[in-house]
C-alpha positions in Angstrom: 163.5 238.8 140.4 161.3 241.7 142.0 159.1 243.5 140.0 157.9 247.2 141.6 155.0 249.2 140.4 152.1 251.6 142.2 149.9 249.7 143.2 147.4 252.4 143.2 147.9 252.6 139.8 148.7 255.6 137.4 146.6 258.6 136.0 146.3 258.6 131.8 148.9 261.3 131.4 151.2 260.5 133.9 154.5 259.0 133.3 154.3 255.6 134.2 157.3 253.0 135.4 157.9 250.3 137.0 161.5 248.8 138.8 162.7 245.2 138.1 165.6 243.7 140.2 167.3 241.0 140.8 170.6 239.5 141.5 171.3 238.1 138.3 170.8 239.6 134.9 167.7 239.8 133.7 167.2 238.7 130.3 164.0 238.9 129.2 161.2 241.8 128.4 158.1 241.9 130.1 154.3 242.4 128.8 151.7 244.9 129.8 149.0 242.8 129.5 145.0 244.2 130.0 144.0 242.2 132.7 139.8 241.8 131.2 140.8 240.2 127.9 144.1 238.6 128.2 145.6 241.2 125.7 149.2 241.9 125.6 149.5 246.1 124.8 152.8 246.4 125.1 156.3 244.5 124.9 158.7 246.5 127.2 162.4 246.0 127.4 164.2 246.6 130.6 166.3 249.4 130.5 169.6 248.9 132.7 169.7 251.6 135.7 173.7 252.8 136.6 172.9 253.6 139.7 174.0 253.0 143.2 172.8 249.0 143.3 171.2 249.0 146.7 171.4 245.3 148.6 174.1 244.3 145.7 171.0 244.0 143.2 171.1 244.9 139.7 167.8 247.0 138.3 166.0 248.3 135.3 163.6 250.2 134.6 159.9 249.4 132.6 158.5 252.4 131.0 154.6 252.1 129.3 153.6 255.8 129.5 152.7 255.4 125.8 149.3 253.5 127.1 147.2 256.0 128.0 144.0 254.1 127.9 141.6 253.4 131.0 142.0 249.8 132.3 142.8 247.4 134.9 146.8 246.1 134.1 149.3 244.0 134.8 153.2 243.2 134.2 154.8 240.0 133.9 158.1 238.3 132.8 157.4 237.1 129.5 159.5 234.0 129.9 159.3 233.6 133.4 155.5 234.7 133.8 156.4 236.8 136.7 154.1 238.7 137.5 152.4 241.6 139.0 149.1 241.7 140.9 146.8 244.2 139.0 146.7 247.8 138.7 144.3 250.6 137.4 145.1 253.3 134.6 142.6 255.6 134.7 141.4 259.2 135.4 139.5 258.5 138.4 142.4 256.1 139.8 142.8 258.4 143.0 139.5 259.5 143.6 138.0 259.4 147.4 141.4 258.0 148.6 141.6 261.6 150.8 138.5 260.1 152.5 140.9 257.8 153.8 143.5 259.9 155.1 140.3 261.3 157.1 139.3 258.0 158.6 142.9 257.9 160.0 142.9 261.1 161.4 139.3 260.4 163.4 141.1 257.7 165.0 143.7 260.1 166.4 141.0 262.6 167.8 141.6 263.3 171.5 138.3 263.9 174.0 135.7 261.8 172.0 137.5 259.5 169.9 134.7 258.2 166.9 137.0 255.2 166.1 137.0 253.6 169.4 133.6 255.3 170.6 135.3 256.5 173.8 136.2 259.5 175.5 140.0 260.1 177.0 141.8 262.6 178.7 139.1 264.5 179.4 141.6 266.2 182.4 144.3 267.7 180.0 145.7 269.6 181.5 147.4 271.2 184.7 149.8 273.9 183.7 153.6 274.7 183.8 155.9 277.2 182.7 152.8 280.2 182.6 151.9 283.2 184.3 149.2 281.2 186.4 150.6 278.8 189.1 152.5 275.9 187.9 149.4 272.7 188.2 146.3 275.4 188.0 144.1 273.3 185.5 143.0 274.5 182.4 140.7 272.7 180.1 142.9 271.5 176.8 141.1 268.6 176.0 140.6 267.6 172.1 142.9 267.7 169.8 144.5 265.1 168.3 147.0 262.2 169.8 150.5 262.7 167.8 151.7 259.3 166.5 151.4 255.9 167.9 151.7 257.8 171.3 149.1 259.6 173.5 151.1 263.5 173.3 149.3 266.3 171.9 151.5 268.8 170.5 150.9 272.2 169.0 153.6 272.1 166.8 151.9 269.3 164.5 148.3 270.2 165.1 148.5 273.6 163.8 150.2 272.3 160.2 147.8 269.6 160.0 145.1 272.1 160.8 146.3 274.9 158.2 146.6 272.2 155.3 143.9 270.7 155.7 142.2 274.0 155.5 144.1 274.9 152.3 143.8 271.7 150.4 140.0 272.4 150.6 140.4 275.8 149.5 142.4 274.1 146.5 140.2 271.6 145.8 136.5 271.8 147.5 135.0 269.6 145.1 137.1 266.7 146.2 135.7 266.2 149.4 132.7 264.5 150.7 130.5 264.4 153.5 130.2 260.9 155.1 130.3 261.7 159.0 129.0 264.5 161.5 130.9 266.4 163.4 131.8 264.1 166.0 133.1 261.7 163.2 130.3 259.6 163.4 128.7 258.2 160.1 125.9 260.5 158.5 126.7 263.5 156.8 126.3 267.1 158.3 126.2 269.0 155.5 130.0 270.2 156.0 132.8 268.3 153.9 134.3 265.6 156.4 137.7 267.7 155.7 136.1 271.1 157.4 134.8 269.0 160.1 138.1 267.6 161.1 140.5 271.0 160.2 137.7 272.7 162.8 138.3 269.8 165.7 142.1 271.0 165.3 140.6 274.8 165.5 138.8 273.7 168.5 141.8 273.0 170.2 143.4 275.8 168.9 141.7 278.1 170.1 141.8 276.2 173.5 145.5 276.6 173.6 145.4 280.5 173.1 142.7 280.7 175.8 143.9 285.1 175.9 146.0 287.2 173.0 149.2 287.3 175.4 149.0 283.7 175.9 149.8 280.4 174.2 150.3 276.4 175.3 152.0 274.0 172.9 152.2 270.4 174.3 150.7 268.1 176.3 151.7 265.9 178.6 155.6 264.3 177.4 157.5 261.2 177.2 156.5 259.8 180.4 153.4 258.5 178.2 155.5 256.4 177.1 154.7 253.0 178.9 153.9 250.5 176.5 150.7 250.3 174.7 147.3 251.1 175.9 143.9 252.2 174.9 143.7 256.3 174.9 140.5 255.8 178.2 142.7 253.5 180.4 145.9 255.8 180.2 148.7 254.6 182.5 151.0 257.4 182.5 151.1 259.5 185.8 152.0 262.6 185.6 151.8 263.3 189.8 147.7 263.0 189.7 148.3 259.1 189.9 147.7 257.2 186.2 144.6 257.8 184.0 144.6 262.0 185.2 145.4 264.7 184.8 148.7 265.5 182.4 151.4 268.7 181.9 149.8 271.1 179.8 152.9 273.0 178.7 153.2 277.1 178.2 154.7 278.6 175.3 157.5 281.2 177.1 159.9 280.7 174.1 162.7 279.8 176.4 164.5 277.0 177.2 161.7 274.3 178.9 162.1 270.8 180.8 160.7 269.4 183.7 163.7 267.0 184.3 167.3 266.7 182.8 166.7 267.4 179.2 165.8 270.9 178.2 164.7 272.0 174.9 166.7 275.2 172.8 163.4 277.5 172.6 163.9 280.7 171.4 160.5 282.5 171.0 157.1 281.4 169.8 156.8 282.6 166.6 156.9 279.0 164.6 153.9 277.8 166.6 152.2 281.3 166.7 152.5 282.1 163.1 151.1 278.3 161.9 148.2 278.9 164.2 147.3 282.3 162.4 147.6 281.2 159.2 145.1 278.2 159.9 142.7 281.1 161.2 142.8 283.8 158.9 142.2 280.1 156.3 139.2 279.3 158.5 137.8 282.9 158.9 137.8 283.2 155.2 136.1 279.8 154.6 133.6 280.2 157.5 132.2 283.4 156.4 132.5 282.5 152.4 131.6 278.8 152.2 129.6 277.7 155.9 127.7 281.5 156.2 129.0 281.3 159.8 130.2 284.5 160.8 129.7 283.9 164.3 133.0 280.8 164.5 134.4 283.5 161.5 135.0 286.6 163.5 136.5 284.3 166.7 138.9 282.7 164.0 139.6 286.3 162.6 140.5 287.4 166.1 142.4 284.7 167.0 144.5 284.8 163.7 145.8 288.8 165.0 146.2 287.6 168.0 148.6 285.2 167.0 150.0 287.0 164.5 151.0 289.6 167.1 152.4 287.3 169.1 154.4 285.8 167.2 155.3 289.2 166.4 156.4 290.1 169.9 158.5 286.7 170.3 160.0 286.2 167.0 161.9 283.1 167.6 160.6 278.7 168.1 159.2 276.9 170.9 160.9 273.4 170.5 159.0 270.2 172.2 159.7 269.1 175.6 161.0 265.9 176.7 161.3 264.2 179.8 162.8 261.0 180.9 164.6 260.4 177.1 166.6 263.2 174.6 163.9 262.6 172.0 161.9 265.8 171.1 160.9 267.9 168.4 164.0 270.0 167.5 162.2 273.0 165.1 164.4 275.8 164.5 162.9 277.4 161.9 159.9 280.5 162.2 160.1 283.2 159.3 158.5 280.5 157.3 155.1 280.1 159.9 155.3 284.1 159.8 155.3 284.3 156.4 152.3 281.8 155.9 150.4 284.0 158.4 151.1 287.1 157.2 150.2 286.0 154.0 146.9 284.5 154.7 145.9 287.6 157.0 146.8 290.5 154.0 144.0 288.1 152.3 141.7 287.8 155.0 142.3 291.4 156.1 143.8 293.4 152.7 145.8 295.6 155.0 149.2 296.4 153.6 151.2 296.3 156.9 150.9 292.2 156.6 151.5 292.1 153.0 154.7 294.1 153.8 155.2 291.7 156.8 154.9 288.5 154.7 157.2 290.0 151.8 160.2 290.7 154.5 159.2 287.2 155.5 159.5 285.5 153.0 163.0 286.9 152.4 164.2 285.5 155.6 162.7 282.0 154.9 164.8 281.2 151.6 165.7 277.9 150.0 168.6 277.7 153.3 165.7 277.0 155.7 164.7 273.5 154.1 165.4 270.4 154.7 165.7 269.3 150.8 169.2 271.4 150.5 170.5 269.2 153.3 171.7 265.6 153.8 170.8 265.6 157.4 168.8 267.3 159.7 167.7 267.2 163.6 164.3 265.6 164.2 161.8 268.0 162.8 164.3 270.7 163.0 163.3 272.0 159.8 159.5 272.0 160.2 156.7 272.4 158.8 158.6 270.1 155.6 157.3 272.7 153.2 157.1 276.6 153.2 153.4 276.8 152.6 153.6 280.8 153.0 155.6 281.2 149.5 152.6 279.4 147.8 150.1 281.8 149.9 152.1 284.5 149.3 152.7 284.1 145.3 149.3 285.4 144.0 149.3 289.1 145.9 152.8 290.2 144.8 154.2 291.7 141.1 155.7 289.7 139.2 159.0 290.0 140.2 158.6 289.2 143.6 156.6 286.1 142.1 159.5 284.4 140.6 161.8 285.1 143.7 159.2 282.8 145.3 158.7 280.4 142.5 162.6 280.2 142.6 162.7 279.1 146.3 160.9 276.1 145.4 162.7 275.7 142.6 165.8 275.1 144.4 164.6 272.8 146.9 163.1 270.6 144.0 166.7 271.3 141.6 168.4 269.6 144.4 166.3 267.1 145.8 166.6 265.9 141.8 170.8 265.8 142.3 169.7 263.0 145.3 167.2 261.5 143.2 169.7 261.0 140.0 171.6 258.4 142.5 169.7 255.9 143.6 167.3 253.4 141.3 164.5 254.4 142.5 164.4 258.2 141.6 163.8 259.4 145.2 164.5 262.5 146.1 164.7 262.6 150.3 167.2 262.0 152.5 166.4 258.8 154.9 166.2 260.5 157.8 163.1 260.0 160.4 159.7 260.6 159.2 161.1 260.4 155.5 157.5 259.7 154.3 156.5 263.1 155.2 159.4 264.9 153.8 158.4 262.9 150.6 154.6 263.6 150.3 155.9 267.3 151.4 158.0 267.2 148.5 155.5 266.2 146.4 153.2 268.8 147.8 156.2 271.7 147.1 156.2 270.2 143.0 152.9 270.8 143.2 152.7 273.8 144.2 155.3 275.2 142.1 153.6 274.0 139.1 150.5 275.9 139.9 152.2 279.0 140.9 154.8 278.9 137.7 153.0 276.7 135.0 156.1 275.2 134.5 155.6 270.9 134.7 159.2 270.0 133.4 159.2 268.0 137.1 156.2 265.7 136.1 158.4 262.8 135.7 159.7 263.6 139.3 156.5 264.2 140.6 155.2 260.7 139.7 158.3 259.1 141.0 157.6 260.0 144.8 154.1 259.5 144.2 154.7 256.0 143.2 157.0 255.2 146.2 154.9 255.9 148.3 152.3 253.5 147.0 154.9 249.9 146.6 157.5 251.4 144.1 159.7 250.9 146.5 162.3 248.2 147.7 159.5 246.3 149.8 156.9 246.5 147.5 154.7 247.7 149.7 152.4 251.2 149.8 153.6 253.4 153.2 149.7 254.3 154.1 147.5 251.9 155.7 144.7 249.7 154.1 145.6 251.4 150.5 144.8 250.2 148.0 142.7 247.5 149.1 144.5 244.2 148.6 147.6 245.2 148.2 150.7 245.0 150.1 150.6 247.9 153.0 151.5 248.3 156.5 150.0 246.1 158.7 151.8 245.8 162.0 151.3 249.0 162.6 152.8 250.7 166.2 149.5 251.7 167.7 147.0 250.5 170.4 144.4 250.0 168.1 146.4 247.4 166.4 148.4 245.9 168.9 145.4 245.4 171.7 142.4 245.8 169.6 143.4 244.5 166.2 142.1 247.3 164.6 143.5 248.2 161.0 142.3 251.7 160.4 142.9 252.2 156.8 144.8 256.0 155.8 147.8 256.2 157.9 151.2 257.6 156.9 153.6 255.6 158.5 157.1 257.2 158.6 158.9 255.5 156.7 162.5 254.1 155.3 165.4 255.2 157.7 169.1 254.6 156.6 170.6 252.2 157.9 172.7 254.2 160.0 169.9 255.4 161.9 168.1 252.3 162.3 170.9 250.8 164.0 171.4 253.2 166.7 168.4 253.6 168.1 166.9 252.8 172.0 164.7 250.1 173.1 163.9 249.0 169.1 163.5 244.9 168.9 161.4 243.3 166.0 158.4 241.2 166.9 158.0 239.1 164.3 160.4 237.7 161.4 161.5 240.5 159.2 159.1 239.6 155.8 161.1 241.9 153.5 164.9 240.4 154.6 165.4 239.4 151.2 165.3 243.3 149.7 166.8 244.8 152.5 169.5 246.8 151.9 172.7 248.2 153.7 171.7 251.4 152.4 167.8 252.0 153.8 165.4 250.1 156.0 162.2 249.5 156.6 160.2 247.0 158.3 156.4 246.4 158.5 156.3 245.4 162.5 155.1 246.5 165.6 159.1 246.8 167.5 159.9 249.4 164.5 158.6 252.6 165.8 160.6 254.3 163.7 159.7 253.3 160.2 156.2 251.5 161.1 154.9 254.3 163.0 152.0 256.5 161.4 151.8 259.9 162.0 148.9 262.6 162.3 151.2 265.1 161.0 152.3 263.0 157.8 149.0 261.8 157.0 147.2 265.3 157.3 149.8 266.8 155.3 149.4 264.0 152.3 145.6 265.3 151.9 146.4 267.9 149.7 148.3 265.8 147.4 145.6 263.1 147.4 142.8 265.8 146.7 145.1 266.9 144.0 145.7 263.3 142.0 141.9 262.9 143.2 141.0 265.4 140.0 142.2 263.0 137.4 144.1 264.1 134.5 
């Protein structure tokens, strides 16, 4: 018998369950018991699920959302004694865990890297595809590393970048200021969170060096040559290993050095993000840091992109090399409307508030992934339409429940997947299904603050608590959190694999089907699978090194989970 809970724990008001299963009835109810004085608060009886029984298991469900009392908790059988290891209810149960999320993302910085105390790739890169000579070198360094992997790609940096911005504008009092600039400990003055959204600027603004001109990756799958420590890269890109590496242009056509192209069609995906992350920062430079100085480049740069993206309405798509693997986006009104959204604010001129309304019409509930059962890798990026939400407060009200209704659709039938499995989830198992989840948590979010309406509560805590061990495996999908539980560990990264570093905050991707798992290249487990006895034939997921595709955190996924840690941060 299996007993699954957040390990985190749960917020006063939230609606709180756990999963029991087993293959054999369970016949027997189980005790909330306050962990300090031995009480028993509650006597729960199992409530059967009728669900699709995953792995041939049978499961119920435990619901104590009547305790609303701070505490530390457990659950256990009350004739078998199984039992839970503790858990908090309390206001304050997610408070500081964004800080986390932030440690991760230090240890993903590209140029000086805090974590390891090193510099790397300080040659990025020599260009291709531009209007300059294919190899002229132009000075990308910074940035962030992508995954496990050494790539620097636009097409993440510029989400992560934008919501990390906008989760501060939400909710500035949730962040602190523990390191400098450069990541090191000692505050700065500046929340942690506006020192790491401005190393993404950084290299933003790096990648649109003039207005008619935009990069969006560096260096490609030839990286790929086992795992290695960022300063003593071995990939050779034709400057021999540890040099210089492809700095790809944006031309919004079809791109590939060797046999596999990509399907680009313009640059508007990667152009809009971009300007919606700099018409966030102008605002918040000038408003909250009195910097108008880094304000007026941001505000340039956000027009600048704004009109390119204009000009080449379309996506740029990742680049491959040596293997079909690549970021498939084909999606762009969305990034427009997010731009033109934030620009009308940053700006109040009525041509972008026009812009973003036509926009927005384009990027309907169609364009997202949660009205599918399947999609491309990343081919519906970013995972949520942030521009609906930006949009939302500067139009009439009609126009405010067209928005309000595009997220209501995507949530509506993410719920319809949800209502068949025993575990309430509401994604398809696809790769990176973490990030579609804390994106759909982000979107339920969103749409209560835009709407009032919190009839999705009950939803809302569901793929909170999967993500933190409510969940076949028991076990939370970010790194080091919560202290002491049961998280991944056998993480695919250098830091791990040569260094045995653990850097707690990661998002790793997450559960795959089956399906999927089974298909893929070059994947072999390292180590004895720990969670064979609650695998399933229907999902899979394995804390170990050989799994790159469900063990594998993400900068992307773990910069767009900060605002919904800021947001459970507050307490309720």
């Amino acid at each position: 018998m299996h007993i699954r809970f957040n390990q985190i724990g749960y917020l006063p008001g939230d609606t709180k369950k756990a999963v029991v299963f087993s293959k054999e009835q369970v016949r027997e109810n189980f005790l909330l018991v306050d962990v300090a004085s031995g009480k028993t608060l509650l006597e729960i009886k199992p409530q059967r699920l009728q669900k699709n029984n995953w792995g041939g298991f049978m499961y119920w469900e435990l619901d104590f959302s009547s305790v609303t009392h701070s505490g530390d908790f457990l659950i256990k059988g009350k004739k078998s004694g199984i039992a839970t290891k503790p858990f908090k209810i309390a206001p304050k149960a997610y408070t500081g865990y964004q800080e986390q999320l932030l440690e991760f993302m230090r240890q993903q910085r590209c140029g000086y890297n805090p974590t390891l105390d090193m510099v790397c790739h300080p040659k990025d890169g020599r260009s291709f595809f531009g209007p300059m000579r294919d190899s002229t070198y132009v000075d990308l360094s910074g940035g962030w590393h992508d995954a496990g992997d050494q790539l620097k790609y636009l097409i993440t940096s510029s989400y992560a970048t934008a919501h990390m911005l906008k989760a501060f504008e939400l909710y500035p009092e949730q962040f602190d200021d523990q390191v400098n600039a450069l990541g090191q400990p000692g505050g700065n003055g500046i929340p942690d969170v506006l020192d790491e959204a401005k190393w993404g600027l950084d290299w933003l603004h790096k990648m649109h060096p003039e207005p008619d001109q935009l990069f969006h990756q560096i260096a490609d799958d030839r990286d790929h040559r086992g795992f290695k420590i960022p300063n003593k890269d071995n990939a050779d890109y034709g400057w021999g290993e540890n040099s210089y590496r492809t700095a790809y242009f944006a031309t919004g056509k079809p791109q590939g050095l060797n046999k596999y192209q990509s399907e680009a069609t313009g640059v508007a995906n990667l152009a809009g993000r971009s300007a919606a992350a700099m018409a966030i920062a102008a605002r918040i430079w000038e408003e909250q840091l009195q910097d108008p100085a880094f304000s007026a480049q941001c505000r340039r740069a956000a027009i600048s992109l704004y009109e390119l993206g204009r000009k080449k309405e379309g996506y740029q798509q990742g680049n491959s090399y040596g293997a079909p693997y690549r970021y498939n986006e084909e999606t762009w009104a969305d990034d427009m409307e997010w731009a033109a959204a934030e620009l009308y604010k940053l700006t109040k001129e009525p041509k972008y508030l026009a812009q973003a309304k036509a926009y927005a019409l384009q990027s309907n509930t169609a364009d997202s992934w949660t009205v599918r059962d399947s999609a491309s890798h990343y081919q519906l990026y970013p995972f949520i339409n942030m521009g609906h939400f930006a949009l939302h407060a500067e139009v009439d009200a009609d126009f405010q429940k067209v928005l309000e209704g595009y997220y209501l659709d995507g949530i509506r039938h993410t719920l319809q997947r949800a209502e068949k499995n025993p575990f309430h989830i509401g994604v398809p198992f696809i790769w990176c299904s973490n990030n579609l989840l804390t994106s759909l948590v982000t979107q339920v979010i969103l749409y209560e603050k835009m709407s009032g309406d919190r009839q999705f509560e009950p939803f809302l805590a569901a793929q909170r608590d999967w993500l933190f061990g409510k969940n076949p495996w028991g076990t939370s999908m970010f790194t080091g959190m919560p202290t002491g539980g049961e998280y991944p560990v056998s993480v695919h990264t250098a830091p791990y694999v040569l260094l045995g570093m653990e850097v707690p905050g990661g998002l790793v991707d997450g559960p795959v089907y089956t399906s999927i798992y089974n298909k893929l290249i070059g994947l072999t487990l390292w180590d004895p699978d720990e969670f064979a006895t609650v695998q399933n034939e229907h999902v899979t997921y394995h804390d170990d090194v050989g799994d790159y595709s469900t063990n594998e955190p993400t900068m992307d996924g773990t910069a767009g989970s900060i605002l919904m840690m800021a947001h459970f941060g507050r307490g309720r």
